[in-house]
PAVONU-224161 format. One record per residue (C-alpha): x, y, z; residue number from 1; residue in one letter. Coordinates in nm, 3 decimals. Layout:
N
+---------+---------+---------+-------+------+
:      px :      py :      pz : lumlo : roro :
+---------+---------+---------+-------+------+
:       X :       Y :       Z :   NUM :    a :
...
+---------+---------+---------+-------+------+
END
This chain:
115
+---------+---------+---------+-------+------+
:      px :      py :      pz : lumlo : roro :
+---------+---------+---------+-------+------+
:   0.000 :   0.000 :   0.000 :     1 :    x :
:   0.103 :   0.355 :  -0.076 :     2 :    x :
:   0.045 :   0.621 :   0.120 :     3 :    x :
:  -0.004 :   1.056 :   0.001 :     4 :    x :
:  -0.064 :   1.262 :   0.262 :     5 :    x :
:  -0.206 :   1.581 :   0.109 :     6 :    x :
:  -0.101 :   1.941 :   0.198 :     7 :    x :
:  -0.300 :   2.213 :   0.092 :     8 :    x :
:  -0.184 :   2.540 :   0.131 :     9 :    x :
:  -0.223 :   2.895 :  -0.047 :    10 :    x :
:   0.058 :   3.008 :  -0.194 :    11 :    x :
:   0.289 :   2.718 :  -0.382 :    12 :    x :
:   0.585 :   2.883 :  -0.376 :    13 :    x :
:   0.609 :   2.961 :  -0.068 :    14 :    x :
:   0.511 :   2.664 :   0.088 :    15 :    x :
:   0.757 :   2.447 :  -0.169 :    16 :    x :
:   1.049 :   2.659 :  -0.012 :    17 :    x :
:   0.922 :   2.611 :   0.348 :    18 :    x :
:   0.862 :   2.257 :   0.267 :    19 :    x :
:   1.257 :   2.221 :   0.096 :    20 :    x :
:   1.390 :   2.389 :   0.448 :    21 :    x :
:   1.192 :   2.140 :   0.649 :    22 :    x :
:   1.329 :   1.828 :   0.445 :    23 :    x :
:   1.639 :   1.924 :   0.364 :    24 :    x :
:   1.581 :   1.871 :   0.050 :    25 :    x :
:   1.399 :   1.969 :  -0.276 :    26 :    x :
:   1.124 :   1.793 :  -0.407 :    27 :    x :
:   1.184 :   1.486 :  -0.535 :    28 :    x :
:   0.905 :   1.479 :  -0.767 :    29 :    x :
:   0.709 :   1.703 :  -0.938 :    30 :    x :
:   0.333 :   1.577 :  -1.133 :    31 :    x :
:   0.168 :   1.878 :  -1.267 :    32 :    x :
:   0.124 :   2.131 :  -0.969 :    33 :    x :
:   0.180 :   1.852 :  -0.689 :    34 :    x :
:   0.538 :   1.888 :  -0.566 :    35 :    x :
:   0.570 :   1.533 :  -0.359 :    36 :    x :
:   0.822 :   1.469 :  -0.064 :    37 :    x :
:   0.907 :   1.089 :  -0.028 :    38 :    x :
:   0.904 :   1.043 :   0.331 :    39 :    x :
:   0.903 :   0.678 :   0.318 :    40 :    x :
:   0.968 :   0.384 :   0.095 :    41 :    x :
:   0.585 :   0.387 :   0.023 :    42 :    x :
:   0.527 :   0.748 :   0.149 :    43 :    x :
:   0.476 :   1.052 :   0.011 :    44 :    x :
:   0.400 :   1.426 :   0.130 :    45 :    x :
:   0.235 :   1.638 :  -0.140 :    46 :    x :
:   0.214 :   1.979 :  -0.135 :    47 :    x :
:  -0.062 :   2.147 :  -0.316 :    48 :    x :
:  -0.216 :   2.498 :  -0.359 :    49 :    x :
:  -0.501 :   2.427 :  -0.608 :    50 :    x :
:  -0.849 :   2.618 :  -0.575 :    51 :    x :
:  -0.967 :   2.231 :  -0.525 :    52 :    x :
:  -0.849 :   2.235 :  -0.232 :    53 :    x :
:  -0.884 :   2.578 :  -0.086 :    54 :    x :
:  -1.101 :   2.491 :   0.149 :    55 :    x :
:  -0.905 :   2.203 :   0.332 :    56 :    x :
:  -0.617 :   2.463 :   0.365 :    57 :    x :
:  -0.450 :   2.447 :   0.746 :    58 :    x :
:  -0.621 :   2.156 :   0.848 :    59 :    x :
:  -0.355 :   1.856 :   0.819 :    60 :    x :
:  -0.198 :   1.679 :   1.129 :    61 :    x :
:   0.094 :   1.455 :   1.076 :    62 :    x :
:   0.332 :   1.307 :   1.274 :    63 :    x :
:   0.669 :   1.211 :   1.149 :    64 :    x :
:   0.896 :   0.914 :   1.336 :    65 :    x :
:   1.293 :   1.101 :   1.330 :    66 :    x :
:   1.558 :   0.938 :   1.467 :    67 :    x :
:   1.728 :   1.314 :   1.449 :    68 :    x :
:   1.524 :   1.526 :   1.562 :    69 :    x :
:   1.758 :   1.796 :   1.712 :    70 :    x :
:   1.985 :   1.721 :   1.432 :    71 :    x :
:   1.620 :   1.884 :   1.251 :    72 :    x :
:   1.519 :   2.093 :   1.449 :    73 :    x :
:   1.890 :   2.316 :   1.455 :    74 :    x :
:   1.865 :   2.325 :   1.074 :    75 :    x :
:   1.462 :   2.477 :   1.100 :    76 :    x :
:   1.613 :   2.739 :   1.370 :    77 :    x :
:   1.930 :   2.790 :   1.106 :    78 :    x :
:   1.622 :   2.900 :   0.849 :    79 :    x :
:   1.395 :   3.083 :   1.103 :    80 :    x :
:   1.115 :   2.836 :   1.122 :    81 :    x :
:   0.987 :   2.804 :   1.468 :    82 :    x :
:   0.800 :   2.543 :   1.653 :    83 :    x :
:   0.633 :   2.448 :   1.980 :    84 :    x :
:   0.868 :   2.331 :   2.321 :    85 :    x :
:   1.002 :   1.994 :   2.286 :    86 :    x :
:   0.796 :   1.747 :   2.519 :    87 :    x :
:   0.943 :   1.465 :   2.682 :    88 :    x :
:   0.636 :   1.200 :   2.734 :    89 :    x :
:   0.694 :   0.906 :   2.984 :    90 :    x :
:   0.778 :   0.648 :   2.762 :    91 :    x :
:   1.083 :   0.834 :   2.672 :    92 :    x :
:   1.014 :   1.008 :   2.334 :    93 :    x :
:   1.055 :   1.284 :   2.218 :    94 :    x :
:   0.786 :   1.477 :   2.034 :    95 :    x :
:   0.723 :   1.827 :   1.885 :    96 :    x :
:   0.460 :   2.012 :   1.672 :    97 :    x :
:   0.557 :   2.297 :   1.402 :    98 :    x :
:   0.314 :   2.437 :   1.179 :    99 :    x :
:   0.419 :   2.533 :   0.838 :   100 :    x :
:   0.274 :   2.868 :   0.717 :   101 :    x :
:  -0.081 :   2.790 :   0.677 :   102 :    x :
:  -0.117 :   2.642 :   0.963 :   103 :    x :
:  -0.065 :   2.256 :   0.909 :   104 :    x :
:   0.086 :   2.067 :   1.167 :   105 :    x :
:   0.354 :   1.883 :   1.110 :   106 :    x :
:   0.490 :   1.648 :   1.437 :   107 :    x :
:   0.842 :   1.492 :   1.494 :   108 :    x :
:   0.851 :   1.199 :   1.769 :   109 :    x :
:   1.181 :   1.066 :   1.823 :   110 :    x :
:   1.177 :   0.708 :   2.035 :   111 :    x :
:   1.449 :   0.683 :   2.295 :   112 :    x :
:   1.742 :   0.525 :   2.230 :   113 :    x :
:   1.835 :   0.147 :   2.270 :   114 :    x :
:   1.988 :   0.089 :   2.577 :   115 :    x :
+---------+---------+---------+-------+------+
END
């Protein structure tokens, strides 16, 4: 199974350099006006600013599993993107929420290390 999570947001080129600062990466595909993230070996973010989806626009929650997540989170404060305090929960990870600019949550969780 393949998974695309869906981003909708209201200005493309905006969001496709927000998006490139918060992978680390450009897109790695590009199908018509869907710029698409692979995020895992099945997994895809897509990012996607058509009138179609205007009204869906800051609504997403996902959660991402890191196993770097200050490692990500230095290179975010490097480009000025902010996010919410860190939490610690008792099980030992690590988890954090930052919204990209309309809005859409985006989570990192990092588990504890082995050990």
């Amino acid at each position: 199974m393949d998974l695309y999570s869906v981003m909708c947001v209201t200005d493309r080129a905006r969001s496709v350099k927000w998006y490139e600062v918060f992978f680390g990466k450009p897109a790695d595909e590009i199908i018509g006006e869907e710029y698409l993230w692979q995020v895992g070996e099945n997994a895809w973010l897509v990012v996607d600013d058509r009138e179609v989806r205007s009204a869906r626009v800051g609504g997403a929650m996902i959660t991402f599993g890191v196993t770097d997540l200050d490692a990500i989170l230095a290179r975010l404060d490097e480009h000025g993107i902010a996010h919410e305090p860190v939490e610690t929960y008792g099980n030992g990870v690590r988890h954090v929420d930052i919204l990209d600019p309309d809005g859409n949550s985006l989570s990192l969780a990092q588990a504890p290390a082995d050990g």
